[in-house]
N, C-alpha and C positions, 0 to 999 in steps of 0.2 A: 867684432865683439864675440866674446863666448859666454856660452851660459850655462853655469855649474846646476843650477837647480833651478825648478819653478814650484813654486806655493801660490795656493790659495789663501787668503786672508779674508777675516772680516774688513771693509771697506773705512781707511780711514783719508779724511784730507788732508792733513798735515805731511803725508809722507811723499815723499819726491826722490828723483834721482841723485840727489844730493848725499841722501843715505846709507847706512848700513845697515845688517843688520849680524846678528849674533845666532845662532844655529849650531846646537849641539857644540859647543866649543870652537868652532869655524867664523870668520866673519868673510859675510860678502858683500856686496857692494852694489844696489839695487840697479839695475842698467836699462827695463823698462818697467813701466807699470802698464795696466788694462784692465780698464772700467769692465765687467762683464755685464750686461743689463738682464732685466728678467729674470732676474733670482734675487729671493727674501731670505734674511736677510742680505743685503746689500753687500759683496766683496769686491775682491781684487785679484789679480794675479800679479804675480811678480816675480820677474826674470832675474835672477843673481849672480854675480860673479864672484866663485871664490877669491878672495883676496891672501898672496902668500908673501909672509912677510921675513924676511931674512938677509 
């Protein structure tokens, strides 16, 4: 697996590895998430994979 980028997010449930997501004109293709605990509000990290299409 590679990982083009990680972000922080505000915490949602609906989102899964099933996803993309869209990034300055880039889409990449969420490969983990992680709950981080002990921080208000609630987020996430999330591991991405550029996706190249051609």
């Amino acid at each position: 697996m590679r990982i083009d980028k990680l972000i922080r997010v505000q915490r949602r449930d609906d989102v899964t590895t099933d996803d993309t997501a869209l990034i300055d004109g880039q889409e990449y293709k969420v490969r983990q998430i992680q709950y981080v605990v002990d921080i208000r509000p609630r987020v996430m990290d999330l591991s991405l994979e550029r996706l190249v299409h051609g």
